[in-house]
C-alpha positions in Angstrom: 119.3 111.6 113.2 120.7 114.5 110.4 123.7 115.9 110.9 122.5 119.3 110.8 119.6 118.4 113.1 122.1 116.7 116.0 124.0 120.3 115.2 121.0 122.3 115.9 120.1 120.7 119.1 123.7 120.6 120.3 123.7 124.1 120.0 120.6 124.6 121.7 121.9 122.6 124.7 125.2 124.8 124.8 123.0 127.5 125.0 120.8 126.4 127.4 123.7 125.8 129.8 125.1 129.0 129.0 121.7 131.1 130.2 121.7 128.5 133.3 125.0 129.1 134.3 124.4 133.3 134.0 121.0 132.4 135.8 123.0 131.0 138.5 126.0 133.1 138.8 123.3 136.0 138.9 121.4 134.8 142.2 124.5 133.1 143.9 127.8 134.9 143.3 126.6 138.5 142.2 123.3 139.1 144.1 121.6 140.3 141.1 123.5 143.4 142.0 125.4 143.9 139.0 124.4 140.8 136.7 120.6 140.5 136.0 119.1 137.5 135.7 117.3 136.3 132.1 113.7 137.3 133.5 114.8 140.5 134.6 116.9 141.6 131.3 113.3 140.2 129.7 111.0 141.9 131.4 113.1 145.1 130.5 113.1 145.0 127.2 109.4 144.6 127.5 109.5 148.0 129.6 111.9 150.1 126.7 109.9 148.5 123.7 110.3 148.0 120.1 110.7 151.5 119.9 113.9 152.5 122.4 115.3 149.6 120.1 114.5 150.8 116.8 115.1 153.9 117.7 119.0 153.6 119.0 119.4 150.9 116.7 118.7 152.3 112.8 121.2 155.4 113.1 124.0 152.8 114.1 123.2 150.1 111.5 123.4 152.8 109.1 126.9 154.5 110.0 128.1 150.8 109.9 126.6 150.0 106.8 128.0 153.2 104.9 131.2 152.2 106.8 131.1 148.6 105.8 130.5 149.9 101.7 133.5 152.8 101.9 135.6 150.6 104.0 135.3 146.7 101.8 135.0 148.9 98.2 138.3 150.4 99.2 140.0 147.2 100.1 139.1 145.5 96.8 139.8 148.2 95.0 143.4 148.6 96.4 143.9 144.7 96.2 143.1 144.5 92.6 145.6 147.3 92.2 148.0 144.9 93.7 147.4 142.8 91.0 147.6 145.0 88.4 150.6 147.2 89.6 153.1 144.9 91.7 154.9 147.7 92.5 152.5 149.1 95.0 152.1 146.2 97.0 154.2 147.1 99.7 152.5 150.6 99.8 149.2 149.2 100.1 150.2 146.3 102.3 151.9 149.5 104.9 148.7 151.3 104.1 146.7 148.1 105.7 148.9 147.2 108.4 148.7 150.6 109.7 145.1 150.6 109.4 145.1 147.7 111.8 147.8 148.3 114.4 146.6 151.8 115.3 144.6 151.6 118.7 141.1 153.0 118.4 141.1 154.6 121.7 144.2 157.0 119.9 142.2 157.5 116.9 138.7 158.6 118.4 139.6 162.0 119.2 141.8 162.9 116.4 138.8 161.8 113.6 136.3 163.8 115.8 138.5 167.0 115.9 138.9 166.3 112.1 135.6 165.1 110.7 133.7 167.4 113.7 130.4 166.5 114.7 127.2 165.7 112.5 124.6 167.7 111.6 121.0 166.8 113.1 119.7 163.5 112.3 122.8 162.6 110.0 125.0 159.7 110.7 127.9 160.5 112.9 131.2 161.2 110.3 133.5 159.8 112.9 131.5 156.2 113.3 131.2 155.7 110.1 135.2 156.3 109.5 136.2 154.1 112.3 133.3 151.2 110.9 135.4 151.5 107.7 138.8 151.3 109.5 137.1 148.1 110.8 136.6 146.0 108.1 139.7 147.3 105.8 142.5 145.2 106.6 140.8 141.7 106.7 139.5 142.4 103.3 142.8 143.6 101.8 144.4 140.6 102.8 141.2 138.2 101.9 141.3 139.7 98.2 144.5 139.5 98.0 145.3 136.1 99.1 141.9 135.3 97.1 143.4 136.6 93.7 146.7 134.9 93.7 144.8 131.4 94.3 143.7 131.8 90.6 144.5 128.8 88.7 147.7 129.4 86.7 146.8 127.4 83.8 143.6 129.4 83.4 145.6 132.5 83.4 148.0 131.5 80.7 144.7 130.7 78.8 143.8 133.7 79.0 146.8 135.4 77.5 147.2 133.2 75.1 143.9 134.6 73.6 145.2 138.5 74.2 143.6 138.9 77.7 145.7 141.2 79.8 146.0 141.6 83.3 142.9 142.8 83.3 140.4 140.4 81.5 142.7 137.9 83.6 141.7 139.4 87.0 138.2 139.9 86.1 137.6 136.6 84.3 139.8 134.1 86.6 141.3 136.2 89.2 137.9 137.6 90.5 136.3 134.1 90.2 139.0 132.2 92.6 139.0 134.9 95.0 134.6 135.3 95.6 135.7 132.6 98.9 138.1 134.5 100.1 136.2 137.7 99.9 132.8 136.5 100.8 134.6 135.1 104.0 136.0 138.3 104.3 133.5 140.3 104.4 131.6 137.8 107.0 133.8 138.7 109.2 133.6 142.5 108.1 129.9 142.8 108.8 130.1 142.5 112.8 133.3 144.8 112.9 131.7 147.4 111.0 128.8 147.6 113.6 131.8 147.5 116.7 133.2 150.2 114.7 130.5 152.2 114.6 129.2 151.7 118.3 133.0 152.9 119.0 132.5 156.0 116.8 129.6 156.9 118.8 131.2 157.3 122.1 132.5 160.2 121.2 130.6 161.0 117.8 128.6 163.9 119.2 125.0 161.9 118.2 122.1 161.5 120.2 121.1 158.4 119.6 122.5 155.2 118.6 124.2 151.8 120.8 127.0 153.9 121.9 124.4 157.0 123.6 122.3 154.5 124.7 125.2 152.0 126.4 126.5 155.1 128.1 123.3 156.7 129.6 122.6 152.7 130.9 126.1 152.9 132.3 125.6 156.0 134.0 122.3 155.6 135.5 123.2 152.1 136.6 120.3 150.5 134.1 122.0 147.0 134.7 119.5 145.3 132.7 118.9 147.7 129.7 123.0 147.8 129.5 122.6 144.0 129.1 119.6 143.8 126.8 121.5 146.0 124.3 125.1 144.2 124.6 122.1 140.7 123.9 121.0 143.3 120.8 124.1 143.9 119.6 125.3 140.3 119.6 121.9 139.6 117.5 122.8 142.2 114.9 126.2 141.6 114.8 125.2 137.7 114.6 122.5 138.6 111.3 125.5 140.5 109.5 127.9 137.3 109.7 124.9 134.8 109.1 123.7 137.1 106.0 127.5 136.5 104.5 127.2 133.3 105.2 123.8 132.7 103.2 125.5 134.8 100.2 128.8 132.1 100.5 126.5 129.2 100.0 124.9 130.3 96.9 127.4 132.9 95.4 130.0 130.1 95.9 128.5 126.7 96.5 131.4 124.9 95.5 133.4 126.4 98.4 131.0 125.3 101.3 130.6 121.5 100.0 127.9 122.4 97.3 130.0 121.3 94.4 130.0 123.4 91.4 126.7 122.5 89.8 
């Protein structure tokens, strides 16, 4: 049997088990009283539609998208700088440690006082900042790490031929680092869409995953509140698998492709 066919099925099993065991933990230990079982959360997302879905879904996937562009095109940009200018490394390094170690929960308020809320229909100012907050510091420190990989010998090449510390980041630098970042940013894509949903709780919108989780919460919808946390794990999952696809032919030699 293939490798990646005994994978496949191995992964089916663990999952099978894994909807088993919530089947059973449902009917036995909770009562169904605040853990649905897998027909149940089912048969409600056959009552809210493609609709309720599409509907809560887009404006979310959007603030984490814009997010996810502002947040990663900042990192690189600031990591190549890095290169460039030494000096400001331990700037941009404070600059992306803070970014990290500040607790959301802190932040929420102060970016909604600051950004205030969104006009009608437009994506919510303060998920998008906090979907970019996200994904900043793992990609600053993937670029980084990803740049000074570079091959020294290919470097010196380089300036030997009058390349500066430019044409040697773009040319080499850039190159070596396309792992690192690509890996980066697959773990980027499902923080971006956390960020957002934690924007939302208190980004004055309408609609969206964070709206929709808290009206569940609040009318006791126990199996709508779990069909959207299964949603969310699908759309976070699509982000990282999307990455994952763009590693293997951006960068085949990283993944076991070999270079050509």
């Amino acid at each position: 049997m293939p490798d990646r066919v005994r994978t496949w099925l191995g992964g089916a099993a663990g999952l099978a088990g894994l909807v088993a065991l919530w089947w059973l933990l449902a009917v036995t230990v909770f009562d169904g009283s605040s853990m649905p079982t897998p027909p149940g959360v089912l048969r409600q997302y056959g009552a809210d539609g493609w609709a309720f879905y599409a509907t809560n879904f887009g404006g979310t996937v959007v603030e984490a998208l814009i997010g996810f562009a502002w947040g990663n095109g900042l990192a690189l940009v600031l990591a190549a700088l890095v290169l460039l200018t030494p000096r400001l490394e331990p700037v941009i390094s404070q600059i992306a440690v803070i970014s990290y170690c500040v607790p959301t929960i802190a932040v929420l308020p102060i970016l909604y006082i600051v950004l205030g809320p969104p006009d009608s229909g437009e994506p919510s100012p303060t998920a998008v900042v906090l979907a970019a907050l996200s994904v900043f510091f793992t990609t600053v420190v993937g670029a980084v790490l990803g740049f000074r990989s570079a091959d020294r010998a290919a470097l010196e090449i380089v300036s030997v031929y009058g390349g500066g510390r430019w044409k040697q980041l773009v040319s080499v630098q850039l190159v070596s680092a396309l792992p690192e970042i690509i890996s980066a940013l697959k773990i980027a894509a499902p923080a971006a869409f956390l960020g957002a949903i934690l924007g939302e709780y208190i980004g004055g919108v309408d609609r969206g995953v964070g709206p929709a989780l808290i009206a569940a919460g609040q009318g006791l919808m126990v199996e709508r509140a779990w069909g959207i946390m299964f949603a969310c794990a699908l759309v976070a999952g699509i982000g990282y698998a999307v990455f994952g696809l763009l590693g293997r032919v951006a960068v085949p030699w990283s993944t076991g492709g070999g270079r050509g």
